[in-house]
C-alpha positions as CSV (number, residue, x, y, z in Angstrom):
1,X,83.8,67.4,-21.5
2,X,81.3,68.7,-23.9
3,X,80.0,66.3,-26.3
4,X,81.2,66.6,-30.2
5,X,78.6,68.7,-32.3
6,X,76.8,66.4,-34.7
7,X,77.3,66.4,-38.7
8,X,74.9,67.6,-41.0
9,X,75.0,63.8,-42.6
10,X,74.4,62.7,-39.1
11,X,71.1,64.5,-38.6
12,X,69.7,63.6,-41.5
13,X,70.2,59.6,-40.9
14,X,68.7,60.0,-37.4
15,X,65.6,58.6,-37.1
16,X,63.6,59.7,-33.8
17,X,60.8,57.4,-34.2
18,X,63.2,54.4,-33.7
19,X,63.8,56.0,-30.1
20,X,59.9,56.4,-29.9
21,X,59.5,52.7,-30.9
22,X,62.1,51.8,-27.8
23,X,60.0,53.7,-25.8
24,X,56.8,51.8,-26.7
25,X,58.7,48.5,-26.5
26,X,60.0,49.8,-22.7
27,X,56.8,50.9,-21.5
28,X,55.4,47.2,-22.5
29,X,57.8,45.0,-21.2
30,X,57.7,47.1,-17.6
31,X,54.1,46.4,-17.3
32,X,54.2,42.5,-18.7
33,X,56.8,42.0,-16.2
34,X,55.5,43.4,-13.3
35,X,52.3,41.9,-14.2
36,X,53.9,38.4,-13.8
37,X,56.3,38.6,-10.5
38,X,53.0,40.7,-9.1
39,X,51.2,37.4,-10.2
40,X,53.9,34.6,-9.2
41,X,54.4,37.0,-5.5
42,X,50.6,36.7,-5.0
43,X,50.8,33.1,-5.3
44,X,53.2,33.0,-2.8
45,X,52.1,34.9,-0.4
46,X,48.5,33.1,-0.8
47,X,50.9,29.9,0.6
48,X,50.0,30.6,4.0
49,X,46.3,29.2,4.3
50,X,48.5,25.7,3.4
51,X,52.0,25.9,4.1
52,X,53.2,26.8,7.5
53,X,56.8,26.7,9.2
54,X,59.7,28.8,8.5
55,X,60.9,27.7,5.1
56,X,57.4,28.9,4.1
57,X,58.0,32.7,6.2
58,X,61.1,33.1,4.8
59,X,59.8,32.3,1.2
60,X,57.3,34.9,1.8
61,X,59.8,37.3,2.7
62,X,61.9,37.3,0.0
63,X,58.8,36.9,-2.7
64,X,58.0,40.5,-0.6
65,X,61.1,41.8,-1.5
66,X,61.3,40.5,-5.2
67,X,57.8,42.4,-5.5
68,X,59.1,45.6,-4.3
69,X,62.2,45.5,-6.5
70,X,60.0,44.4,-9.4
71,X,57.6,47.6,-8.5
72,X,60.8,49.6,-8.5
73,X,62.6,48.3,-11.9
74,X,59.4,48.8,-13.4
75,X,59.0,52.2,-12.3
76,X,62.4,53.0,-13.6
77,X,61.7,51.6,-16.9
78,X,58.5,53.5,-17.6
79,X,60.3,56.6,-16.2
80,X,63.1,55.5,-18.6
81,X,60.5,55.4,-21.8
82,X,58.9,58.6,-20.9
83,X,62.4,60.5,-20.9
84,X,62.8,58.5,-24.1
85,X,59.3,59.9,-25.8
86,X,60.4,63.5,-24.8
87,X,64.0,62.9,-26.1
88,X,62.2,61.1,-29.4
89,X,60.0,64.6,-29.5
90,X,63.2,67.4,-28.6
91,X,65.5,65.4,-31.2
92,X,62.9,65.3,-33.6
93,X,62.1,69.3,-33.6
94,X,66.3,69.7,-33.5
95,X,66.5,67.7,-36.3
96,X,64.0,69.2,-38.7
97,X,65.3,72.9,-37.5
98,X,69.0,71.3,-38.5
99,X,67.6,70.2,-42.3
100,X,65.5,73.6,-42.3
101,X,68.6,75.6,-42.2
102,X,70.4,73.2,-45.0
103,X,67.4,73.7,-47.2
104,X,67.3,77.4,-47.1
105,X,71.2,77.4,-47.4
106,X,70.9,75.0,-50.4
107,X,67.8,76.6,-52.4
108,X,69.8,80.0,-52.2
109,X,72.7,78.1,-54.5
110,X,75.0,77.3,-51.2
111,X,77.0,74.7,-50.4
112,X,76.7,73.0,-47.1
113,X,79.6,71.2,-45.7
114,X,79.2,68.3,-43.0
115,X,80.6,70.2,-40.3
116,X,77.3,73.1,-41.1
117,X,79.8,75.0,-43.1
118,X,78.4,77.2,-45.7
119,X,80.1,78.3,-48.3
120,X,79.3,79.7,-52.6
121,X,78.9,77.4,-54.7
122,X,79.5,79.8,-57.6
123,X,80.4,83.0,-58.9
124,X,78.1,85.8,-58.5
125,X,74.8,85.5,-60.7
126,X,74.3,89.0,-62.8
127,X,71.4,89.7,-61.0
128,X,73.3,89.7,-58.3
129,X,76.3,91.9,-59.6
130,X,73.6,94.3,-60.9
131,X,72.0,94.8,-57.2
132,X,75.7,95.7,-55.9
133,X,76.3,98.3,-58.4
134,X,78.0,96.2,-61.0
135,X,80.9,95.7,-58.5
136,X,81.7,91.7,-58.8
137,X,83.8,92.5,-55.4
138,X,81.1,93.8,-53.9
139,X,78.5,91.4,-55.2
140,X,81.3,88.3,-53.7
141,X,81.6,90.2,-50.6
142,X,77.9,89.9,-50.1
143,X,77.5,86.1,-50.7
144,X,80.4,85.8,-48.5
145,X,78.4,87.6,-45.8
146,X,75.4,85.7,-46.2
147,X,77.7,82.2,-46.2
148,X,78.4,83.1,-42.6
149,X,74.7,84.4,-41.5
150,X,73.8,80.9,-43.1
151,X,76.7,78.7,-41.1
152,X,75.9,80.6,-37.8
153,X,72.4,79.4,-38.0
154,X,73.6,75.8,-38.9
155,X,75.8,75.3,-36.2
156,X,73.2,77.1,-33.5
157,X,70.8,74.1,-34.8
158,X,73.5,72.2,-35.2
159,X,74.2,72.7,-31.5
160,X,70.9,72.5,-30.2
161,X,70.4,68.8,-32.0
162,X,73.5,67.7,-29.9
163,X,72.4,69.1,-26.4
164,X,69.1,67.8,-26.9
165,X,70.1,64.1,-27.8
166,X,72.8,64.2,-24.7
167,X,69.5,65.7,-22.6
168,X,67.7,62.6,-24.0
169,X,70.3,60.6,-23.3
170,X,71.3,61.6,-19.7
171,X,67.4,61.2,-18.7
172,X,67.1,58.2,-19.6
173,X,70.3,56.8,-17.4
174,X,69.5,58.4,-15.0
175,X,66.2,57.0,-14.7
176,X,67.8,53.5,-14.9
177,X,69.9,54.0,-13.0
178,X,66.9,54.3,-9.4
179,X,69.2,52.0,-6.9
180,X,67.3,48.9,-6.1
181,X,66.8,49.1,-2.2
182,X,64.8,46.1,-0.2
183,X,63.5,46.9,2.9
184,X,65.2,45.4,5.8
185,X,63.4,43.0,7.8
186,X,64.8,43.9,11.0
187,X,66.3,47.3,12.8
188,X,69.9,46.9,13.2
189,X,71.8,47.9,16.4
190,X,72.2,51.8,16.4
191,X,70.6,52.6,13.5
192,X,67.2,54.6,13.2
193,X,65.3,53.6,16.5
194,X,61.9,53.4,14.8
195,X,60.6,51.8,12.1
196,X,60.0,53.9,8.7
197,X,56.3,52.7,9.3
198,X,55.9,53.7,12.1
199,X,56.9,57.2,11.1
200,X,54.7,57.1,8.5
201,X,51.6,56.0,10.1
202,X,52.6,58.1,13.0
203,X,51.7,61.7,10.4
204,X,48.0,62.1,10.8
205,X,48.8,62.9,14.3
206,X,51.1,65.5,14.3
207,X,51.0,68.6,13.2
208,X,52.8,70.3,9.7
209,X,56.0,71.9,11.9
210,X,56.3,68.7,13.6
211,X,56.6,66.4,10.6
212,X,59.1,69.1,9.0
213,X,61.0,69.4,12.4
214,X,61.0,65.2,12.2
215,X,62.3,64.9,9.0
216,X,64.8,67.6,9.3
217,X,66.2,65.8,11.8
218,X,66.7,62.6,9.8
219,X,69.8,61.4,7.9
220,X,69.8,61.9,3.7
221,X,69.3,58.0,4.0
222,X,66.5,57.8,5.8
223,X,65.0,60.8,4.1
224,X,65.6,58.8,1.2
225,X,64.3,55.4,2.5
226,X,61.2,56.9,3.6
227,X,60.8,58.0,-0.1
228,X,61.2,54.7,-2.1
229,X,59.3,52.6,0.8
230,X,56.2,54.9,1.1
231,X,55.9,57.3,-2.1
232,X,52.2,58.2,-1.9
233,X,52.3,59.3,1.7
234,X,56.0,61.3,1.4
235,X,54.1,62.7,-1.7
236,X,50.6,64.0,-0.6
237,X,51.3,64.5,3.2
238,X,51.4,68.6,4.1
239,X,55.0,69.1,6.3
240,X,57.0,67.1,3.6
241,X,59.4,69.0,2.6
242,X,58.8,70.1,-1.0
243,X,61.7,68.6,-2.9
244,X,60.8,65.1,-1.1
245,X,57.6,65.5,-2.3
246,X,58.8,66.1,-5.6
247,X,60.7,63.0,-6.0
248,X,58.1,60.9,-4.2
249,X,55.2,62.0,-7.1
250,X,57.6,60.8,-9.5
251,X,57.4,57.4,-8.3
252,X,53.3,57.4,-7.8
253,X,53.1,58.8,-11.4
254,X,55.0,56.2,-13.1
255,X,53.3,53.3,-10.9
256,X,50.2,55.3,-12.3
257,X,51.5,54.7,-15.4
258,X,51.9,51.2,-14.8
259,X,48.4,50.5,-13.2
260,X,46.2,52.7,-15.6
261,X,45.1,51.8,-19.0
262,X,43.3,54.8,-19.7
263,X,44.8,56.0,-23.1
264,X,43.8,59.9,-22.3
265,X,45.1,59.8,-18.6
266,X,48.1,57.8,-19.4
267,X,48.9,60.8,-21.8
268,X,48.5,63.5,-18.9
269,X,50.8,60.9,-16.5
270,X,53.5,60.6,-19.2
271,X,53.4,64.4,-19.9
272,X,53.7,64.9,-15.9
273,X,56.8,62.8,-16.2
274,X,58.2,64.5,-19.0
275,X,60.8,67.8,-19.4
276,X,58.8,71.0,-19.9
277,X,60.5,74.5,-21.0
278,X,61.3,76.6,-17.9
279,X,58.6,79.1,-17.7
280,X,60.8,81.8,-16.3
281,X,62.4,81.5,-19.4
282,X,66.6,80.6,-20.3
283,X,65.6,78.2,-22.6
284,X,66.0,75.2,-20.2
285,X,64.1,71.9,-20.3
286,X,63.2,71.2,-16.3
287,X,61.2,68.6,-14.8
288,X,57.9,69.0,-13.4
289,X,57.6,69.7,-9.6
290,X,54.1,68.2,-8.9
291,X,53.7,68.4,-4.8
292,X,50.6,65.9,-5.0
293,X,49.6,63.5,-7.2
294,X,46.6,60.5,-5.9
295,X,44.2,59.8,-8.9
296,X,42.3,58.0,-6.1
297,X,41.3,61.6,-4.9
298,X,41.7,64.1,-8.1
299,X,44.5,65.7,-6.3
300,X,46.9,67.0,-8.4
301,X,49.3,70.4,-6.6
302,X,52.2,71.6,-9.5
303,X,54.6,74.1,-8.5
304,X,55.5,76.3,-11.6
305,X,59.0,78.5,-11.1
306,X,61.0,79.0,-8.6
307,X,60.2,80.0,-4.8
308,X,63.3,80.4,-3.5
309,X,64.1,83.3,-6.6
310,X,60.5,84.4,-6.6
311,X,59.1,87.7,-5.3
312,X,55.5,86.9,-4.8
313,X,53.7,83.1,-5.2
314,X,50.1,82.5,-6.4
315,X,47.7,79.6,-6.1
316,X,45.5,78.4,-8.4
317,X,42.1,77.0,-7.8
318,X,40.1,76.7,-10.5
319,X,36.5,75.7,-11.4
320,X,34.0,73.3,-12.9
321,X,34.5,70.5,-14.8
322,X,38.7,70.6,-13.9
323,X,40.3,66.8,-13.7
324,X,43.5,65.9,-13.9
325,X,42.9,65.0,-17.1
326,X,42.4,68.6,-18.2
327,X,45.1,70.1,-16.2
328,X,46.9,70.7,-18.7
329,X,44.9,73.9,-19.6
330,X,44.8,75.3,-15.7
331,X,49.3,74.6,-15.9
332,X,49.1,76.6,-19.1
333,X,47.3,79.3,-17.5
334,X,49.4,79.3,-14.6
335,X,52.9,78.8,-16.8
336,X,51.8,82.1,-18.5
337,X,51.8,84.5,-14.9
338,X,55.7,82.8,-14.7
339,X,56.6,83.6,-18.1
340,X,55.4,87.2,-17.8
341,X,56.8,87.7,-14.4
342,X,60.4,86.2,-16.1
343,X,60.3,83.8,-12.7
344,X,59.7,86.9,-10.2
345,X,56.3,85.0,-9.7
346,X,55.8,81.2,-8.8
347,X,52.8,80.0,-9.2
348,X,51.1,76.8,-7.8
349,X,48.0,75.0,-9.7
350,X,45.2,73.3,-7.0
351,X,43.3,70.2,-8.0
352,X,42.7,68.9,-4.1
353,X,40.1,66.9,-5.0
354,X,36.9,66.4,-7.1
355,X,35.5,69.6,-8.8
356,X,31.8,69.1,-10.0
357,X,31.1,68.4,-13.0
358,X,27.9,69.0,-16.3
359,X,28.4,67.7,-20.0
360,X,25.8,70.2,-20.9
361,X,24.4,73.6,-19.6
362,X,21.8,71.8,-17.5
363,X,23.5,69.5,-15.8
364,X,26.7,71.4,-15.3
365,X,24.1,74.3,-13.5
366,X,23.1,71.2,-11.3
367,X,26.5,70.0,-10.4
368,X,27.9,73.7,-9.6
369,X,25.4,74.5,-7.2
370,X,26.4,71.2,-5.1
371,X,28.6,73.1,-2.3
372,X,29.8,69.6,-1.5
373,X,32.8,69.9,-3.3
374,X,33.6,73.1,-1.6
375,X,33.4,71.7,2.0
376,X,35.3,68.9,1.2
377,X,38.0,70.5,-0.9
378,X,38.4,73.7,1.3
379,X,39.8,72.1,4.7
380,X,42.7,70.6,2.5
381,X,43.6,74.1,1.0
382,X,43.6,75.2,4.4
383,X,46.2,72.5,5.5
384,X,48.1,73.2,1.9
385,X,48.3,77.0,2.7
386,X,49.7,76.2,5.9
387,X,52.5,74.1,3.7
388,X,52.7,77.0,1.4
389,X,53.5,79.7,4.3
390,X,56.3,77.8,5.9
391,X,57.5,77.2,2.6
392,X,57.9,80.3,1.4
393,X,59.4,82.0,4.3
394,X,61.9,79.6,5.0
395,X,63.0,80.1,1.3
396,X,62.7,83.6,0.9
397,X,65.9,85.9,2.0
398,X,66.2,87.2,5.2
399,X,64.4,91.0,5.2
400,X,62.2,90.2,2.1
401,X,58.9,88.7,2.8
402,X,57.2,87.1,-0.4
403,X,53.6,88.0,-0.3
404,X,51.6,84.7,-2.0
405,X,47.7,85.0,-3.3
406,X,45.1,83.0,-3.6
407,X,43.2,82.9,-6.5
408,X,39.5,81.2,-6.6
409,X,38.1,81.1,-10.6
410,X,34.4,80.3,-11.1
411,X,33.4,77.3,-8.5
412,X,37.1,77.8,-7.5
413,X,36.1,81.0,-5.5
414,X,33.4,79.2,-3.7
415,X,36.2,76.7,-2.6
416,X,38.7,79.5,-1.8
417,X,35.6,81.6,0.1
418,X,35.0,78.6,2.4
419,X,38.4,77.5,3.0
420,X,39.3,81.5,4.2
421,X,36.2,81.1,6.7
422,X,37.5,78.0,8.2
423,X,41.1,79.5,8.8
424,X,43.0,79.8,5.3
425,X,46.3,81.8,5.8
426,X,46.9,84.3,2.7
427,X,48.3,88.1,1.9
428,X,45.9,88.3,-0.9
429,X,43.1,86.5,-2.2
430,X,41.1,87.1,-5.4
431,X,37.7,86.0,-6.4
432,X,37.5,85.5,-10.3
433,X,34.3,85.6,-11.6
434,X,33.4,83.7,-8.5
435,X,30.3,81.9,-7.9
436,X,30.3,83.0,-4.7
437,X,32.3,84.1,-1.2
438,X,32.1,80.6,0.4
439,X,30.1,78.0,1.7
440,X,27.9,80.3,4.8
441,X,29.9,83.2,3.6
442,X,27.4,86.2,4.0
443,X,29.2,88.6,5.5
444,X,33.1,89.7,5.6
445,X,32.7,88.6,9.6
446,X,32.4,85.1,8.3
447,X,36.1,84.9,6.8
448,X,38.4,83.7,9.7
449,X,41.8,84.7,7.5
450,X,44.6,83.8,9.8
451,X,46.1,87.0,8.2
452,X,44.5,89.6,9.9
453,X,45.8,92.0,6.9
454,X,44.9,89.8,4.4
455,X,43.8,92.5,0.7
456,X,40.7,91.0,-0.8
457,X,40.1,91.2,-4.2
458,X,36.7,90.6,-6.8
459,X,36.3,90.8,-10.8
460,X,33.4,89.9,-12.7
461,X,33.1,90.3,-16.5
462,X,30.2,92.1,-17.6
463,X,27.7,89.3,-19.3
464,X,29.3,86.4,-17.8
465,X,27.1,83.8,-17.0
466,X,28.1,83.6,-13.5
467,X,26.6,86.6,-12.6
468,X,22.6,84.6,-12.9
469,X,23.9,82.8,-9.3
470,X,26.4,85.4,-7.6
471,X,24.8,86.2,-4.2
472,X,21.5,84.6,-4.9
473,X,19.4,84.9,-1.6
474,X,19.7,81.4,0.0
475,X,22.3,80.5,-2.5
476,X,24.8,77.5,-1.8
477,X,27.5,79.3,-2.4
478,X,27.0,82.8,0.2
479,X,27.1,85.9,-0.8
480,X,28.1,88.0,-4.0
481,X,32.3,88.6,-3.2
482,X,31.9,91.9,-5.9
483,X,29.1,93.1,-3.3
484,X,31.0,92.1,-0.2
485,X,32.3,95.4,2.0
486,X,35.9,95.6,2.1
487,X,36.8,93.4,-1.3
488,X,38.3,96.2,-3.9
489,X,36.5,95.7,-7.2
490,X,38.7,95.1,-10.0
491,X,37.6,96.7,-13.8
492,X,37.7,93.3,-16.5
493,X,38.2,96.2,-19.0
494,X,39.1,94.9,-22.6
495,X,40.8,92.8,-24.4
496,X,44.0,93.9,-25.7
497,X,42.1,94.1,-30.3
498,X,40.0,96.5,-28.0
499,X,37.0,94.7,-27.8
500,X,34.9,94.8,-24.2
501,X,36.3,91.7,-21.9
502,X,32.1,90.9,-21.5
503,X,30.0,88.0,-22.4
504,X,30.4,84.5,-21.9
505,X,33.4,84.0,-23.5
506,X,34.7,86.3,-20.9
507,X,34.4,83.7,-17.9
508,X,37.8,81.9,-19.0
509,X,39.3,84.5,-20.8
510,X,39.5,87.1,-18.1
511,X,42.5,84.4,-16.7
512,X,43.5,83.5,-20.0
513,X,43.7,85.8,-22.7
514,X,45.7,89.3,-23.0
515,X,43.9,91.7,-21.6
516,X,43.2,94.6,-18.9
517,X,41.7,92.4,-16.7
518,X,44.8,89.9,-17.0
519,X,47.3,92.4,-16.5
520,X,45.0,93.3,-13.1
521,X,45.1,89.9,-11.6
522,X,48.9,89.5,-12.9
523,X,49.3,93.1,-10.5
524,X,47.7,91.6,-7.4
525,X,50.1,88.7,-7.6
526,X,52.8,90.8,-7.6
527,X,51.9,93.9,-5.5
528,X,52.1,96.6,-8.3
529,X,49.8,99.3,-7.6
530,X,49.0,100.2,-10.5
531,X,45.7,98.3,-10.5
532,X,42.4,99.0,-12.7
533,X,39.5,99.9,-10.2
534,X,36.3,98.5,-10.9
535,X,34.0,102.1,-12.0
């Protein structure tokens, strides 16, 4: 049953900085909480060096279990107060579109009835009269007309104030409402032979299609109890099936939440928590579909749109100075490829790991000619493109294979270069102003793609700074991927105000801004042929 629309008088007494205060309030008495049962369990536990027999085990036991329900209610809670800060935020922009409307209906000599009815409030002025002709019928007729524009627009905002609170509303039950679930100390009698553990600790052994073919074979329950019991290994472990992985991040980011003080990365955690406007477009609020999240690494994977609807799938890697902290630009930039392809294109942001790192010209030069980051990033893209392929097929519809590209920006192409020569798996890749083909790369016989019909692409701005260590001889990063045999160069072109896509400037806005050279990496993605050719 759909909720009753809200009153105009309703709006205007709604306050959405009382729900914002809640959520402060929430958020602080989560963390106090946990901070003391963490505190009084500790103590507990520390019992053994004195107290010994099994009053003193089973006291341990259940201050184990209080812990883990503790961790748990908190988690919900914070989750709680972030769906309450983006309710607080979506009411608020409602709300002021709601008294926009009443304002313009008011200052045009309207009156506005509670139910966002607006009517005349009095006869025709003689202006008016005079712009219809003299004709008082005619002049009436128009106010009527503009009455109803008016009321339509009132009731749309009018509307979208009510869906938004019951949104609000609905995310924040049904983040209290995370079933408290102790682990059971014992295995009972013909119920999951192993251990969830076990299981666990059992994954760095196996391969990707054996810990899929594992967990497919498990019951929803024990899908789920491997979730709530061991969220950072469900979450960042390649074989998981996405959706697990989806749910599992959510737990690690509010336990992030509640373990980091950080006031700029608490933001970035609370926004990864948060609703954000479906980028295929529809006008939906969705929630985020982050497929790795451990601050301990800098490794955050998003999934933007859909890719079991889309026709073609990118990922992202990006360059220097990226954190999770600043993700929020490399989302953007991906977001932007979704909206354009209206969901025929999912995309996938890559933060595996550490990306080096300058405040300043000198020392960022220093930090990106460390291939460090490279080797250790590129064996983990490997293992994520694996993910990614098994992925995608199994969602796409039988008879329509779904090409996915890999795209490597600035140091991200040096990452992307090394990770094809140690066996990435890819229909496409594309070097973006790439500081180089990879780690050793010198020659196309040093990529090992496991697509043997893998389409490499290159495009460099003309003037971008990058261009002072492409290829350098003895250069950390190999060879010059515009110069390598068999990459097709791609033309940067010019912005769309006609100026040349060239300079400086042009390193980031080649991804970023509207352009020829966007539209050309926007056409590898999807496969359209109508690509712009280097000259």
């Amino acid at each position: 049953m759909a909720e009753p629309r809200p009153t105009v008088s309703q709006a205007e007494q709604w306050r959405p900085d009382d729900l914002r205060e809640f959520a402060d309030q929430l958020c602080a008495a989560a963390a106090d909480i946990n901070d003391r049962i963490d505190a009084t369990v500790a103590g507990v536990i520390a019992s053994e060096d004195f107290w010994t027999g099994s009053a003193a085990e089973a006291a341990r036991r259940e201050a184990r279990s209080l812990g883990r329900e503790s961790d748990a209610v908190a988690r919900a809670a914070v989750t709680a107060a972030v769906a309450a800060y983006d309710g607080a935020q979506q009411i608020g922009l409602a709300r002021d579109a709601v008294l926009a409307r009443v304002a313009d209906a008011t200052s045009e000599g309207f009156t506005v009835g509670d139910d966002g009815t607006v009517s005349p409030r009095a006869d025709p002025t003689p202006l008016l009269v005079a712009l219809a002709g003299g004709d008082d019928g005619v002049a009436r007729g128009m106010l009527a007309v503009r009455a109803d524009e008016l009321s339509a627009q009132l009731v749309v905002a009018l509307d979208r104030l009510g869906a938004a609170d019951a949104d609000a509303a609905d995310d924040i039950a049904e983040a209290l409402a995370i079933p408290m679930q102790a682990a059971p100390s014992t295995v009972p009698a013909g119920a999951w032979p192993v251990r969830a553990g076990d299981v666990v600790a059992g994954w760095s052994a196996l391969s990707q299609d054996h810990i899929a073919e594992q967990i497919a074979a498990m019951t929803p329950e024990q899908r789920h109890r491997l979730i709530v019991e061991f969220p950072r290994q469900v979450g960042n472990t390649d074989g998981v099936p996405w959706q697990m992985r989806v749910e599992a991040n959510r737990t690690n980011i509010a336990q992030a939440i509640l373990d980091d003080h950080d006031p700029e990365r608490l933001a970035v955690y609370r926004s990864l928590l948060s609703e954000v406007d479906d980028p295929a477009g529809g006008g939906r609020r969705i929630d985020r579909q982050i497929l790795a999240f451990d601050p301990a690494r800098a490794s955050l994977v998003e999934l933007h749109g859909d890719v079991s609807t889309a026709r073609s799938v990118a990922v992202l890697v990006p360059g220097l100075n990226t954190t999770i902290a600043g993700a929020p630009a490399v989302n953007d930039t991906a977001r932007r490829f979704v909206s354009a392809a209206r969901g025929e294109v999912a995309m996938i942001s890559y933060l595996g790991g550490p990306f080096p790192r300058g405040d300043n010209p000198a020392t960022a030069l220093v930090s990106a000619a460390d291939p460090r980051y490279a080797l250790q990033m590129a064996p983990r893209l490997v293992a994520f493109s694996e993910d990614v392929d098994r992925t995608v097929d199994a969602a796409a519809a039988p008879g329509r294979p779904v090409p996915v590209t890999y795209i490597g920006h600035s140091y991200g192409g040096s990452i992307l270069g090394t990770a094809e020569a140690l066996g990435l798996t890819a229909d496409r890749t594309l070097y973006v102003a790439a500081a180089g083909a990879g780690v050793g790369v010198d020659d196309p016989a040093d990529w090992h793609n496991r697509n043997p019909d893998v389409l490499r692409f290159s495009m460099t701005a003309p003037g971008d700074f990058i261009q002072a260590v492409q290829g350098i001889p003895g250069g950390p990063h190999g060879a010059d991927p515009d110069e390598m045999p068999g990459v097709i160069p791609l033309a940067t072109g010019h912005y769309d105000d006609g100026r040349l896509m060239a300079g400086p400037r042009a390193h980031s806005d080649v991804l970023n801004q509207p352009s020829d050279s966007w539209r050309n990496i926007l056409a590898v993605i999807t496969g359209d042929r109508a690509l712009q050719l280097a000259g």
